[in-house]
C-alpha positions in Angstrom: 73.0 33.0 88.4 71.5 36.4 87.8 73.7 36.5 84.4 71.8 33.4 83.5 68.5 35.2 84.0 69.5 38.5 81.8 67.6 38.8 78.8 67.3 41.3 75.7 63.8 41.8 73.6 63.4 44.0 71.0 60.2 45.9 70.0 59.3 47.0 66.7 56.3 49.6 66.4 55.3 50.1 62.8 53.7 53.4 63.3 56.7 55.9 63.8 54.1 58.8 65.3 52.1 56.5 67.9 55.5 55.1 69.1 56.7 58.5 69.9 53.4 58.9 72.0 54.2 55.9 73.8 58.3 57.2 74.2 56.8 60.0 75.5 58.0 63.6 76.0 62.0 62.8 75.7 61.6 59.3 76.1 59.6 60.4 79.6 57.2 57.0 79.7 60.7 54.9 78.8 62.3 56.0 81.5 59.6 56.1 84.2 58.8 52.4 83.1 62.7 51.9 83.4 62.7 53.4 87.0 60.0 51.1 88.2 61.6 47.8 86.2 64.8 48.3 86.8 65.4 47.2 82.8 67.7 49.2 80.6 65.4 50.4 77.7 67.5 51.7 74.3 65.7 53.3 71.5 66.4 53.6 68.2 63.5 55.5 65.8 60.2 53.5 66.6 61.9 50.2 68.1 62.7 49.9 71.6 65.3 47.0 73.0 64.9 45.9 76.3 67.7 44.2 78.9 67.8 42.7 82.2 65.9 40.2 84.3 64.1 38.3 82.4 60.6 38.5 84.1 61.3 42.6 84.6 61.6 42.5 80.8 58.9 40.4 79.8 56.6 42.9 82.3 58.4 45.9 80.9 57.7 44.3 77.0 53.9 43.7 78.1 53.6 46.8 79.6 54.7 48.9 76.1 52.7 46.5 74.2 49.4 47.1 75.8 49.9 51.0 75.9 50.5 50.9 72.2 47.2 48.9 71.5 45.3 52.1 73.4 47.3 54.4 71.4 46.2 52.3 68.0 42.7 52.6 69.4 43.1 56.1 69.7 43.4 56.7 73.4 46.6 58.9 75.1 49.0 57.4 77.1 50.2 59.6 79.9 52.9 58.5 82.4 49.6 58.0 84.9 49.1 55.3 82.3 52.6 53.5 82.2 52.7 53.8 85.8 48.9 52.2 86.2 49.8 49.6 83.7 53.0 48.6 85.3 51.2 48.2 88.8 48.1 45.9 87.1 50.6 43.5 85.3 53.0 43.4 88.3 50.4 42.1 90.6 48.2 39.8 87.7 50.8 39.3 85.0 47.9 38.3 82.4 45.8 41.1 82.9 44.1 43.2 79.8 45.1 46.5 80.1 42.6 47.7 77.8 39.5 45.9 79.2 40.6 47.3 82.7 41.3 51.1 81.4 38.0 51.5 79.1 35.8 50.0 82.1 34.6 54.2 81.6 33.0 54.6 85.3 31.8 58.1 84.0 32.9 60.8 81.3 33.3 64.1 82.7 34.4 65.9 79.4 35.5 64.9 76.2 39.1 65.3 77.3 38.0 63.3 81.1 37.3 59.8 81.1 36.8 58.6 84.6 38.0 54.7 84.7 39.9 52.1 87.1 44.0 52.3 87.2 44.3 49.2 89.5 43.4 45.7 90.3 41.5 46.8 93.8 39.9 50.0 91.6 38.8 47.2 88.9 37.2 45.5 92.1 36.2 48.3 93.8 33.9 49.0 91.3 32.4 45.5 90.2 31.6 45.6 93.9 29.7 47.6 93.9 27.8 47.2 90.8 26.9 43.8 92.8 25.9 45.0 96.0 23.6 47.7 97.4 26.2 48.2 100.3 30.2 48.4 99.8 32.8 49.4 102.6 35.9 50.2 100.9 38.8 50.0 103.5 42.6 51.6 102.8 44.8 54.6 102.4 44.4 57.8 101.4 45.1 58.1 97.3 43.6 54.7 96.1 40.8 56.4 94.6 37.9 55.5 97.2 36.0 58.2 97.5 36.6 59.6 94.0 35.1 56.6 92.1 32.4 56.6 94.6 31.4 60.0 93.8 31.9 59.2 90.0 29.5 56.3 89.9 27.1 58.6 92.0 27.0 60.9 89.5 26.9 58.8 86.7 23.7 57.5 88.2 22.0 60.3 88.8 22.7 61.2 85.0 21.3 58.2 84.1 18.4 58.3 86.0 19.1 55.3 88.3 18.8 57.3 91.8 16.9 60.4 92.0 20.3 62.7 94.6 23.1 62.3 95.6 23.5 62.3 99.7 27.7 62.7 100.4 28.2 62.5 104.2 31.4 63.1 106.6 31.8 63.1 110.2 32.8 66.2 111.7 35.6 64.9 114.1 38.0 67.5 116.1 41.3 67.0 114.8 43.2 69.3 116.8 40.9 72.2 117.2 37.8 73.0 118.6 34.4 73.5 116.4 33.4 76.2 118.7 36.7 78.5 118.2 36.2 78.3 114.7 34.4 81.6 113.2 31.0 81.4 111.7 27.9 79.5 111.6 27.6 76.0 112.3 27.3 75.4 108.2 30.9 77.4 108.3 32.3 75.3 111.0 31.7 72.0 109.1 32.2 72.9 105.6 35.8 72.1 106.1 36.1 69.1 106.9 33.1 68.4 103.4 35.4 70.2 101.3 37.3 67.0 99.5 33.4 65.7 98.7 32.9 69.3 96.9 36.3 68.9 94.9 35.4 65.6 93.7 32.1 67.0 92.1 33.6 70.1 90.8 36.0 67.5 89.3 33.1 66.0 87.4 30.3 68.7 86.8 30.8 72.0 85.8 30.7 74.5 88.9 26.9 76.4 87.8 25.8 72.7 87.5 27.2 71.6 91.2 25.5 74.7 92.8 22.4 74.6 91.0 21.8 70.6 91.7 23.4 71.6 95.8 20.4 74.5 95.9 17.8 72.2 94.8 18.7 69.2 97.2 19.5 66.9 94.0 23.1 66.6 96.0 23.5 67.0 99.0 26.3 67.0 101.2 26.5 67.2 104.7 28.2 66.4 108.3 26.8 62.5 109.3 24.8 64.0 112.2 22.5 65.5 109.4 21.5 61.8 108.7 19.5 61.3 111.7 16.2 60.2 111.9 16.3 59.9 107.7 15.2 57.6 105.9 17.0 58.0 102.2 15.0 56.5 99.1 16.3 56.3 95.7 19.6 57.8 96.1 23.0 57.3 95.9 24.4 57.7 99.4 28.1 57.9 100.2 30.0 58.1 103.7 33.4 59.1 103.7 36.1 58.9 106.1 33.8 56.3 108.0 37.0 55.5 110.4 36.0 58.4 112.3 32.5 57.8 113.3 31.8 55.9 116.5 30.1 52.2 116.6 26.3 54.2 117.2 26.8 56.5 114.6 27.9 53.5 112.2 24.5 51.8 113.0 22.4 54.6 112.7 24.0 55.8 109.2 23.7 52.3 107.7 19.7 51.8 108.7 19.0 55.3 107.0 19.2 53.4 103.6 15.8 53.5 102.1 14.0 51.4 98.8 16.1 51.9 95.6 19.0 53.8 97.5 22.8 52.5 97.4 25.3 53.1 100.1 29.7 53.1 100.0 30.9 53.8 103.0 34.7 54.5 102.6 37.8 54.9 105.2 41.4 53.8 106.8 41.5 52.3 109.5 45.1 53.7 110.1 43.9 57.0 110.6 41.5 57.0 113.3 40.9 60.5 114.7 38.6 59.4 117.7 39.4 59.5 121.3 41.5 57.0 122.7 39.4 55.2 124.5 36.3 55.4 121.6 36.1 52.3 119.1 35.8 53.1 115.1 32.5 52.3 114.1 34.0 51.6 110.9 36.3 48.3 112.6 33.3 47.2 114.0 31.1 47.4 111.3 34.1 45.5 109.5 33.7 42.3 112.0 29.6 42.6 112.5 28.9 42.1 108.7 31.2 40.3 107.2 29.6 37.7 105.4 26.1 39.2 105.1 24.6 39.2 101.9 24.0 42.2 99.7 27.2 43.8 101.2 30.7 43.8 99.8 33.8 44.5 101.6 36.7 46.1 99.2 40.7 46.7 101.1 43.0 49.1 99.3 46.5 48.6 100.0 49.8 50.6 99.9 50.3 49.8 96.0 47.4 50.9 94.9 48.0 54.7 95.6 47.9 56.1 92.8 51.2 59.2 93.6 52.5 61.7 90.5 56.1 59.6 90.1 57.6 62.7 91.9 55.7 62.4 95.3 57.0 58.2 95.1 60.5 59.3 95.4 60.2 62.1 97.9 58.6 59.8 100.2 61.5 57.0 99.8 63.6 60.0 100.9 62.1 60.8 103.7 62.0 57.1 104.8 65.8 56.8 104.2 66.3 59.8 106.1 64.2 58.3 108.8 66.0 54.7 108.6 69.4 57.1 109.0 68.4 58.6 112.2 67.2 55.7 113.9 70.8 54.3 113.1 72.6 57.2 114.3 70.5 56.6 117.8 71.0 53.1 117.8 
């Protein structure tokens, strides 16, 4: 039967240099996609054949195709790209790679274009383009909070909120706030220092602090947000798992007159006491269905992992699997 299935497709690119770019380093993108296919890719000057299953060679065939219309266009494919492109078309076979990948969410530099590499991303951010309030919900590594933070700023640039407000909770993960050394704005910064990377990602560094020392961003622990009310701004609450059902409420009615609001987490990582319920699960069940809010959920396949990072962790869970044989 699975003879029956095998098929062979060869691909002819007429422009020897672009197909190169789309090889890759020593045929690097080839045999990435070839990894994550399981098809046998052969080269020979700017054509590539194809074997094996037929659908993993008609996914592997779209996958090249599409990269190579970017390339035409003048864009660079890097194995981010091939590995992006294989995860779109294996969950929505007809999808436009292009339309998805030049959705630009925000242009850091002429060499940094921010812009979705998944389905849920794609989503993610039509989401909130519709809504004034978005939970996204999932692992760590899909992108969340970093495509919040780039549509923040891409807002402010364009005038459409007047700051940026980034909040975390400050939850005790192991040590104590009051053994740390320094001042309470020392003790936090911590656990706000993923919300400073993601701007210094996307503004240069004199630009960050001169926009934190004015107030035009601000970032700060979520019992900052008290008693607020936050007009014309772009407000963002990260790791929202962590926060407790009153401290849910009283972030979400701080949102003022031409504000915004994405409240990201993962519900797998709950930090809390035992016994204290995620204001984040609960704010899951209480507004479903209200309008004006949209709920986004990330899923394992959408982390977006350097190829490297994918194979360690398959090692670890077949060194895992082995032990709890050995015990058996």
């Amino acid at each position: 039967m699975a003879e029956l299935d095998a098929a062979s497709r060869r691909l002819e690119f007429k422009d020897s240099e672009l197909a190169n770019k789309l090889f890759g380093p020593q045929a690097g993108n080839l045999a990435l996609l070839a990894d994550k296919t399981g098809v046998l890719i052969d080269t020979r000057g700017s054509a590539a054949t194809l074997s094996g299953p037929a659908e993993a060679v008609d996914l592997a065939a779209s996958v090249l195709t599409q990269l190579y219309g970017l390339l035409q266009e003048g864009k660079s494919v890097h194995p981010q790209d091939v590995d992006c492109a294989w995860r779109i078309l294996l969950r929505e076979p007809g999808s436009d790679i292009r339309r998805i990948f030049q959705d630009t969410v925000y242009v850091a530099s002429p060499r940094k274009t921010i812009a979705p590499k998944t389905i849920s991303q794609r989503d993610y951010l039509s989401a909130i383009r519709e809504n004034d309030l978005v939970f996204a919900i999932g692992p760590a590594g899909t992108g969340k909070t970093y495509l919040a933070v780039a549509l923040a700023v891409s807002a402010l640039m364009k005038r459409e909120v007047k700051r940026i407000v980034l909040a975390r909770p400050a939850v005790e993960a192991g040590e104590k706030l009051g053994f740390l050394p320094g001042d309470l704005a020392e003790k936090v910064n911590p656990y706000l220092r993923p919300l400073y990377d993601a701007l210094h990602d996307m503004l240069d560094f004199a630009r960050v602090q001169d926009m934190l020392a004015t107030g035009v961003i601000e970032v700060a622990p979520l019992a900052f947000m008290r008693g607020r009310t936050l007009n014309d701004a772009f407000v963002i609450l990260d790791e929202a798992q962590n926060t407790t059902p009153e401290q849910m409420k009283m972030f979400l009615t701080r949102l003022g007159f031409g504000s915004r609001c994405v409240v990201t987490g993962d519900v797998t990582q709950i930090d809390l006491p035992t016994q204290t319920r995620s204001g984040l699960v609960e704010a899951r069940g209480i507004l479903a269905g209200v309008k004006g809010i949209g709920f986004v959920q990330f899923h394992e396949e959408d982390v977006i992992r350097h190829p490297l990072v994918g194979r360690i962790v398959q090692a670890y869970d077949r060194y895992d699997q082995g032990r709890k044989k050995a015990k058996a």
